[in-house]
N, C-alpha and C positions, 0 to 999 in steps of 0.2 A: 202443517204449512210452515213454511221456513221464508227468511229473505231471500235477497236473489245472491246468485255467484256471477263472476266476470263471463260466465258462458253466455249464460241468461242474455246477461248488456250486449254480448255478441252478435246475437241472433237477432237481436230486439235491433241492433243496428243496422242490421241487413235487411231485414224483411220487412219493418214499418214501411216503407216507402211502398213496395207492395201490396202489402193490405190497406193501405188507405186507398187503393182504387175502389175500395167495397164498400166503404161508408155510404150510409144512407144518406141522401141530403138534406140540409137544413134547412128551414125557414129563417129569411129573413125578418120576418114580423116577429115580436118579442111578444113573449104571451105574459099576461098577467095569470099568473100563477095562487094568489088571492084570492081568486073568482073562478079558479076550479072547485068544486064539487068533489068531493071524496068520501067513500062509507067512514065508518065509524069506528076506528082500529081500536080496541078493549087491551091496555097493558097487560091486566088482571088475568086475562084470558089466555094471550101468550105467557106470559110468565106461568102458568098453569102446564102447557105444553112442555116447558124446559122441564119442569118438573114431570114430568107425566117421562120424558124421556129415563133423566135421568135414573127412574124408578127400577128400570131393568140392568142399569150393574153400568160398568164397561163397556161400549158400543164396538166389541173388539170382536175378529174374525174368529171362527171358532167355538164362539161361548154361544151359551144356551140362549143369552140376553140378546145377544146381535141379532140373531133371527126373530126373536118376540117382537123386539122392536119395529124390526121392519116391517111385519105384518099387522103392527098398530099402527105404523103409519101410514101404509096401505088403505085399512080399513078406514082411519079418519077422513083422509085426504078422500075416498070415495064417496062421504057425504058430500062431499060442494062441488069435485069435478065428475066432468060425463066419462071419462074415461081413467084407471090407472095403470099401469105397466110395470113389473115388476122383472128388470132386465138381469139378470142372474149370471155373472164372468167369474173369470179366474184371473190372480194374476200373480205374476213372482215376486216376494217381495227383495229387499236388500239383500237378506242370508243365504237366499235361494230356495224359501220356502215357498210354497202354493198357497195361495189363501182365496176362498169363496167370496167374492162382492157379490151387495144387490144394490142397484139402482133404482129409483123410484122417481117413475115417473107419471105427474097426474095432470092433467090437460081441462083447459076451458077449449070447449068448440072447435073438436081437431079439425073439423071440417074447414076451416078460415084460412086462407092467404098467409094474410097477416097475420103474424105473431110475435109475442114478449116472450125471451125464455129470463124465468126467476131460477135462483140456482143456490145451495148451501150445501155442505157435506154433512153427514150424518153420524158418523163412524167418529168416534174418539182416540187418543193419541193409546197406545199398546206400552209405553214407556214413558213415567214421568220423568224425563232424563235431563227437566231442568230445576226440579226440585231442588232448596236448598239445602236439604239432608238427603246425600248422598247414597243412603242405603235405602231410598224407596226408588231411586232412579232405573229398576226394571220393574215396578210395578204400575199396572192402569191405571188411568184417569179417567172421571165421570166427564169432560168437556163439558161442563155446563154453557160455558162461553164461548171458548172454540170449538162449534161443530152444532150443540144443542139451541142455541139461541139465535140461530140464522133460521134452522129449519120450524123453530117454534114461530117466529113474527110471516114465516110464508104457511105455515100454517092456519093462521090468523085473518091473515091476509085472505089466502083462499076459502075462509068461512065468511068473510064480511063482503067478498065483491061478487059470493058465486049470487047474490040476490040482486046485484045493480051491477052488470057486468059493463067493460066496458067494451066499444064494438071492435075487439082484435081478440084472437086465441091466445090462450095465455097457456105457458107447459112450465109447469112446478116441479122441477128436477132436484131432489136428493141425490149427491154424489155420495158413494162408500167407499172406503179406503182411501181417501184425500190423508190421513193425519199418520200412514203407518211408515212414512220414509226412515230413511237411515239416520240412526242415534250418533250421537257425536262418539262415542264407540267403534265404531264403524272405520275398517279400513279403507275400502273402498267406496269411498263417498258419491253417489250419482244422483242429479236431480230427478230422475222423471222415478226414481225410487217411491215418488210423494206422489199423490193428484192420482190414483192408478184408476178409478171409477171414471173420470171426467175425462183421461183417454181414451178408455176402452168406449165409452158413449160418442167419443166426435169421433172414433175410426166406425163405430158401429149405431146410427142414431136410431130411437126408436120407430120412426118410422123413414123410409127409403128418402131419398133425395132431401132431409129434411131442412128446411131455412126458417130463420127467424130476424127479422125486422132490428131486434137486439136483445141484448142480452144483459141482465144485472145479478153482481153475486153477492152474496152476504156471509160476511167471516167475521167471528170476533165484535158482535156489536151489540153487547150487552154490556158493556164497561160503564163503571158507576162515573166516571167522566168519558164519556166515547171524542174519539178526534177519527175522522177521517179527511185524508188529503188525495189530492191527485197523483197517484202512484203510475210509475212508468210507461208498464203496459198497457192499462187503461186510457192513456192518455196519445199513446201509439196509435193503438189498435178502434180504439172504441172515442173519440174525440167529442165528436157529437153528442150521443146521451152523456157522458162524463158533462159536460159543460151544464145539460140540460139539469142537472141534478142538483148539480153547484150553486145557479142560478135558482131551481126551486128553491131549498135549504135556505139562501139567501134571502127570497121573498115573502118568506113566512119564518124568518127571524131563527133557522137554525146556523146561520156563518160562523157563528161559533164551535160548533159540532162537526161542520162539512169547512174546512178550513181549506181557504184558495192558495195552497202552497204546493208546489210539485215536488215531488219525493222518489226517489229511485224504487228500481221494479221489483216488486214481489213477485214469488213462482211461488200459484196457485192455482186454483183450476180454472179460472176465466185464460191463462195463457194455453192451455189446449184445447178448448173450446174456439181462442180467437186461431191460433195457427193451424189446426188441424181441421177442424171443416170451415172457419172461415167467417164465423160468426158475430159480428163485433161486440165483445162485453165487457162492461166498466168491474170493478171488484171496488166495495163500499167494505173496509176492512180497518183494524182499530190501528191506528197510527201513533205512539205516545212519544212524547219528543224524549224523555228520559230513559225507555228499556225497551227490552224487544216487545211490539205487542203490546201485553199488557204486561201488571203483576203477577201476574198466576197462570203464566202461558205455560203450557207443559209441566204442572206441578201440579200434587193432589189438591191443592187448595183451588183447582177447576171445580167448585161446586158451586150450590146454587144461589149462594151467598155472594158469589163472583158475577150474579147479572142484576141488572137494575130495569125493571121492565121501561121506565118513562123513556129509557134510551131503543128498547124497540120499538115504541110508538115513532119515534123519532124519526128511524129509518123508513118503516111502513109508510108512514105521510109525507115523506120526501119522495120516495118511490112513486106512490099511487098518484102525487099528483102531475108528477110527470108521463105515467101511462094516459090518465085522465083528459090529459090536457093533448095529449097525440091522436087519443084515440077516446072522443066523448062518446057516452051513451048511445043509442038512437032512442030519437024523441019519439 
């Protein structure tokens, strides 16, 4: 995942106007978000999962690890949800090579109207090509932070709420091939190079006509200080829950963490998700006012040393009490 280019601002300048005819509408009653109820997020446990990833190598197209993985996460993810879906594309990458993605997608109660889609990439960067020694910059990265610690706290997540659900369908989507965009190497530099999982899923969803109420993504939030702010797109396309999140974080004392600042637009996969089917999704992604991301974005030092679990409790419980609070229990 990379910042955005002047194209990005272009698009984002033309079509927000657009797509906020699709936002869902607000409540004007302000919820005490306090006196939401939420299961019991385990750091220990997630952070168990980063690791549990990282175990198979590489999360890169090709390797023997890519596939293991995704069929561990398959199999996991099908203790808590009723259904999982294992979407299988191709896609070309920068060089014009083919490369296999698998999408994973595992669902609370497809049957439901209503639904939340949760969303992280899976797949790690194929090039540390912002390492500060120059000669591992064509070598992979484990992503413990970018890529492994998004899908670990929705892993988490979908173990603690498949026993107090809340009354809406929830679709827990691993994106693959989000991290294998074009290396600063690269002559011909294209953005949709990146996100190529989260494409090919909004041209092709897993099931037909598919909609979701909204959507939230998780990049990069395992940082031993996490900052997220209000980034472009999100704040375009996805207004509403963006605000709602803000406002959780704030009510149970994370405004520190979720900081009320607007920040120009990332291209990640919440933007083809919101512009290609339509979807509106916030991206909850590490913001650092000093470098790109974090320290160790695209650098072998992506290990597991690089997550701090109490920062994915962090996110989890900003999340859940925003679902919670949309969509309580049935008594």
């Amino acid at each position: 995942m990379k910042r955005s280019s002047l194209l990005l601002c272009c698009i984002l300048f033309l079509l927000a106007a657009c797509n906020n005819k699709n936002q869902q509408p607000t409540s004007t009653t302000e919820t005490d978000y306090t006196a939401v109820v939420i299961p019991n997020f385990c750091a220990d446990s997630a952070y168990k999962y980063t690791d549990d990833q990282l175990s198979f190598g590489p999360r890169i197209p090709g390797r023997k690890g890519h596939d293991e993985c995704a069929h561990f996460l398959a199999r996991k993810m099908g203790r808590w949800c009723d259904t999982v879906i294992m979407q299988s594309f191709s896609a070309t990458l920068w060089n014009g090579q083919t490369a296999r993605g698998q999408n994973i997608i595992a669902s609370f109660d497809p049957q439901k109207e209503h639904r939340v889609l949760l969303a992280a990439h899976w797949d790690s960067r194929m090039w540390a090509d912002q390492d500060p020694d120059s000669s591992q910059h064509h070598n992979p990265i484990l992503g413990a932070n970018d890529g492994a610690s998004g899908v670990a706290t929705l892993m988490e997540m979908a173990r603690i709420m498949s026993s107090q659900r809340p009354d809406v369908g929830i679709d827990f989507i691993f994106f693959d091939l989000e991290d294998q965009g074009a290396p600063y190497w690269s002559e011909n530099y294209e953005d949709n190079t990146w996100c190529k999982g989260s494409q090919y899923w909004a041209q092709h969803p897993h099931r037909p006509y598919y909609r979701a109420n909204y959507g939230i993504l998780f990049d990069m939030i395992g940082t031993e200080q996490p900052r997220f702010t209000k980034e472009e797109v999100s704040r375009n396309y996805a207004p509403g829950v963006t605000n709602k999140l803000w406002k959780a974080a704030a009510a149970i004392g994370h405004s520190n963490v979720f900081v009320d600042a607007n920040t120009p637009p990332i291209l990640d996969d919440h933007l083809y998700v919101n512009q290609i089917i339509g979807i509106p999704m916030v991206d909850i992604v590490q913001n650092s006012v000093d470098r790109s991301f974090f320290k160790h974005w695209h650098t072998l030092g992506d290990n597991l040393d690089a997550v701090n679990p109490q920062s994915l409790k962090i996110v989890a419980d900003v999340t859940m009490k925003v679902i919670y609070a949309d969509f309580p229990p049935k008594q």
